[in-house]
C-alpha positions as a Markdown table, in Angstrom:
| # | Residue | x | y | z |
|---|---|---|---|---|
| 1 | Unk | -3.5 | 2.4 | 11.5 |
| 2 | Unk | -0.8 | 1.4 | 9.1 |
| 3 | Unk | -2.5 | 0.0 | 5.7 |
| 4 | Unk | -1.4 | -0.9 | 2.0 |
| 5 | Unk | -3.7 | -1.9 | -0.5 |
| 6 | Unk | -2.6 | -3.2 | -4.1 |
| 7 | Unk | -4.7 | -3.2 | -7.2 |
| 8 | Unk | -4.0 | -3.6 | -10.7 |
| 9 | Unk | -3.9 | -7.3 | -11.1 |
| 10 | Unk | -5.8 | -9.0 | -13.8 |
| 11 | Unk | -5.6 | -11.6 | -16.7 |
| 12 | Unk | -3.4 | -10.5 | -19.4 |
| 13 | Unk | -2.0 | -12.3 | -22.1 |
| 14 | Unk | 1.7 | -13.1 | -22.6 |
| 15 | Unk | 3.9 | -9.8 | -23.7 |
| 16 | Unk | 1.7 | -7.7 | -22.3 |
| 17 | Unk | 1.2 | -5.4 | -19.6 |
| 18 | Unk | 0.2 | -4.5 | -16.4 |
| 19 | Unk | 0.5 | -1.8 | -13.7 |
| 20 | Unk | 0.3 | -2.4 | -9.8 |
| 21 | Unk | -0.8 | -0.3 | -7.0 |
| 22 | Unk | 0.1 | 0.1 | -3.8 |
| 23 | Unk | -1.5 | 2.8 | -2.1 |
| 24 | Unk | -0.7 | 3.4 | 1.7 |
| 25 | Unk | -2.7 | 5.0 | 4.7 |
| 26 | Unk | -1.3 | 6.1 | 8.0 |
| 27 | Unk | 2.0 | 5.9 | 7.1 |
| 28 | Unk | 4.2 | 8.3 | 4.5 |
| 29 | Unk | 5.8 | 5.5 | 1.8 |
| 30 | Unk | 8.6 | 7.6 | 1.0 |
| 31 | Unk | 10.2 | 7.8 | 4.2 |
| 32 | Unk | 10.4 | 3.9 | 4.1 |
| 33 | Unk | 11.6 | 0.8 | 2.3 |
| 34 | Unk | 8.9 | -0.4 | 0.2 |
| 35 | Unk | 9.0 | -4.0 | -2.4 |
| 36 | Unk | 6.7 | -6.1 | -4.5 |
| 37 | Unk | 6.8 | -9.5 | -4.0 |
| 38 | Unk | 5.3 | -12.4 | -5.7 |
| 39 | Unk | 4.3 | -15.9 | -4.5 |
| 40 | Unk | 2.7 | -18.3 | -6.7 |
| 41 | Unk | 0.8 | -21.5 | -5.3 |
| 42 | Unk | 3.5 | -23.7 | -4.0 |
| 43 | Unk | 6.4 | -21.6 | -4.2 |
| 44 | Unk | 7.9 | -19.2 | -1.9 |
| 45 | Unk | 7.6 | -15.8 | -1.7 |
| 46 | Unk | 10.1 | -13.8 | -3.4 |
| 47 | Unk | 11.3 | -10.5 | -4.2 |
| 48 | Unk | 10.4 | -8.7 | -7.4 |
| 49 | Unk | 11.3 | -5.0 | -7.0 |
| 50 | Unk | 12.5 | -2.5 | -4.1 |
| 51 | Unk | 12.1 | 1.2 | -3.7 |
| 52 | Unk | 13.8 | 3.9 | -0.8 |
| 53 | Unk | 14.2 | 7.4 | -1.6 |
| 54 | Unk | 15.3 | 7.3 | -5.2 |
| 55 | Unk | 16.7 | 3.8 | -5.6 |
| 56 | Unk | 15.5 | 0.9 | -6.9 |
| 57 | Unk | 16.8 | -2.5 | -7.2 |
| 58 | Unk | 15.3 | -5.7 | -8.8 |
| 59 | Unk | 15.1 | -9.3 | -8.5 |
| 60 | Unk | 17.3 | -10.5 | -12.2 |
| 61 | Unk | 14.7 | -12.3 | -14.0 |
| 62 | Unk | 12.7 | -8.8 | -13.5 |
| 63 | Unk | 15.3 | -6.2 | -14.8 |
| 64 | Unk | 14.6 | -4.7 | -17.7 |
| 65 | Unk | 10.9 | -5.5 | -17.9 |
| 66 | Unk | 9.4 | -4.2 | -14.3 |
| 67 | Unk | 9.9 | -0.9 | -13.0 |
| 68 | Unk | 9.2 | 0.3 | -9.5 |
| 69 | Unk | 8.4 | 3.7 | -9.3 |
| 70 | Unk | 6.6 | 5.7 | -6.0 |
| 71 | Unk | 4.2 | 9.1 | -6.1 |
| 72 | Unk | 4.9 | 11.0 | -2.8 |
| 73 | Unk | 1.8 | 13.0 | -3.6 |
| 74 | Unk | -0.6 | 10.0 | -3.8 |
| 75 | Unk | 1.8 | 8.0 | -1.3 |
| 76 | Unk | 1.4 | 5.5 | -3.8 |
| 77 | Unk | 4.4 | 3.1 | -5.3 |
| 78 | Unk | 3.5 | 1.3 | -8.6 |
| 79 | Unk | 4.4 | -1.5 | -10.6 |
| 80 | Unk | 4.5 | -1.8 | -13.8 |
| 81 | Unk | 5.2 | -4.9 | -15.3 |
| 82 | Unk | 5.6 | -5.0 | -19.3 |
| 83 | Unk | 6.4 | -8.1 | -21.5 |
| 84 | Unk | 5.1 | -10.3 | -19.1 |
| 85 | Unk | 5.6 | -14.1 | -19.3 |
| 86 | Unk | 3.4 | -16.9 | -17.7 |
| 87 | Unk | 6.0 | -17.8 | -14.8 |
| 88 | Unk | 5.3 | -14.2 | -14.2 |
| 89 | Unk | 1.6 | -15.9 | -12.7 |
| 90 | Unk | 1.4 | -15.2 | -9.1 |
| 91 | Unk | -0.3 | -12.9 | -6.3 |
| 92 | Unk | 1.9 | -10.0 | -5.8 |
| 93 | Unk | 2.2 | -8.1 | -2.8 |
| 94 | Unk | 3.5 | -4.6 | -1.4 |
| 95 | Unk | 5.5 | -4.9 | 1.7 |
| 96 | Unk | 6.8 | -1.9 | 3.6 |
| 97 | Unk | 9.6 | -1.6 | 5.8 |
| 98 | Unk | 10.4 | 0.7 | 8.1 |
| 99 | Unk | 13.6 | 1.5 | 9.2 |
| 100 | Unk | 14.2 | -0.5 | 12.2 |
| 101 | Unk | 12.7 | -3.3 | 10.4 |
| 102 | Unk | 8.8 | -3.2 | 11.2 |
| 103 | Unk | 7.3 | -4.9 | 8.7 |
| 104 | Unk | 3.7 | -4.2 | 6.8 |
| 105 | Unk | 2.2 | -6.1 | 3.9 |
| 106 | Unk | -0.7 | -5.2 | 1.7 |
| 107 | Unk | -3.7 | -8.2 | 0.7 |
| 108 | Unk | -2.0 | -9.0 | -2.3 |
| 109 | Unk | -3.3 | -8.7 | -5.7 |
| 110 | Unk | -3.3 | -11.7 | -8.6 |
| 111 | Unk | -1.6 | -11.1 | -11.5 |
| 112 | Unk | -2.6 | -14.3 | -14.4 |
| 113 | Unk | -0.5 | -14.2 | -17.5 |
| 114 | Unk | -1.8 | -16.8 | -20.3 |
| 115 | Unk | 0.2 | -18.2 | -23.1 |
């Protein structure tokens, strides 16, 4: 049975920081495709950050301040988000990918950034 779980999210204030979990049972992370994405009420769900093998890519607004990072040995892939802003306010979610496109997302986690 396929699972991801995030944790990390919290109320932090703007600038600040905050680091994401997304740890993953019955599946090995590293052999997949594996994001963050973010949806905040009434907008759509987009794409913060993407990991496979050793490459990473993020969404523009993101660059420079999030990094996506994975530990095989935990079978974990983090988050962490630093100089964070209040449009940065949403639930954020792990979503894995496997390679012919089966797709698995975690709960979600809220992230609140205050000005």
């Amino acid at each position: 049975q396929v699972q991801l779980v995030e944790s990390g999210g919290g109320l932090v204030q703007a600038g600040g920081s905050l680091r994401l979990s997304c740890a993953a049972s019955g599946t090995i992370l590293s052999a997949h495709a594996v994001g963050w994405f973010r949806q905040a009420p009434g907008k759509q769900r987009e794409k913060v950050a993407g990991i496979i093998g050793g490459s990473t890519n993020y969404a523009d607004s993101m660059k420079g301040r999030f990094t996506i990072s994975r530990d095989n040995a935990k079978n974990t892939v983090y988050l962490q988000m630093n100089s964070l802003k209040p449009e940065d306010t949403a639930v954020y979610y792990c979503k894995m990918e496997e390679i012919f496109g089966r797709v698995y997302w975690g709960q979600g986690t809220q992230v609140t950034v205050s000005s």
